[in-house]
Steps between C-alpha positions, in 0.01 A plus 500: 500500500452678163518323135601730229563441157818560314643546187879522370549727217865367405372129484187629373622687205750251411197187426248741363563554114149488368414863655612824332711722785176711552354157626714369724576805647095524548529154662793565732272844603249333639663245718753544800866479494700329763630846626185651501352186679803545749364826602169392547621214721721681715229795501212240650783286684297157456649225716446335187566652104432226259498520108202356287452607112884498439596613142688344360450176717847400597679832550812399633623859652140580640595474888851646405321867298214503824764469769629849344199648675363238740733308807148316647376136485411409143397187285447451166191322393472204346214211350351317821709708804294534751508762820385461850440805643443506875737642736754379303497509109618164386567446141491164332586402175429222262706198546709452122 
C-alpha cells in the first residue's frame, strides 16, 4: 500500500485569492499533482494507492486527472476510513 498526498492546481488556484501568483505557484511546487502521483503509483505498483492531504479537499476530477497516468487500485482518503491490510487490503469507510 502507499499513501501519498495530492494537490489539484485547477481547484487549487481557483479558492486561493489571498496569495500573490508567486505564492501559490510556491504552494502548488511543493506538493504532488494527481499526474505526477499517477506515475509514482504505477512506478511502485501498490496493490493499494490511497490519497491523504488532498488539496483542495473535495476535488471532484481527482481520480479522473490520476487515471491519465495510473489504471491500478486506488482510494481516496477520507475522516475515519480505515484499512485492513493482510493478505487482502480491505478498506472501510465511515458510515454517513
Amino acid at each position: 500500500m502507499l499513501i501519498h498526498e495530492v494537490l489539484d492546481p485547477e481547484a487549487y488556484s481557483k479558492l486561493v485569492n489571498s496569495y500573490t501568483p508567486e505564492q501559490r505557484a510556491r504552494v502548488v511546487a511543493h506538493h504532488t499533482t494527481p499526474d505526477e502521483a499517477g506515475k509514482v503509483f504505477t512506478k511502485v505498483a501498490p496493490k493499494l494507492a490511497v490519497y491523504s492531504h488532498i488539496v483542495p479537499p473535495n476535488v471532484p476530477d481527482l481520480v479522473l486527472h490520476t487515471r491519465k497516468t495510473y489504471s491500478g487500485p486506488l482510494e481516496v482518503g477520507e475522516d475515519l476510513m480505515s484499512i485492513e491490510i493482510g493478505e487482502r487490503v480491505e478498506v472501510r469507510r465511515p458510515q454517513h
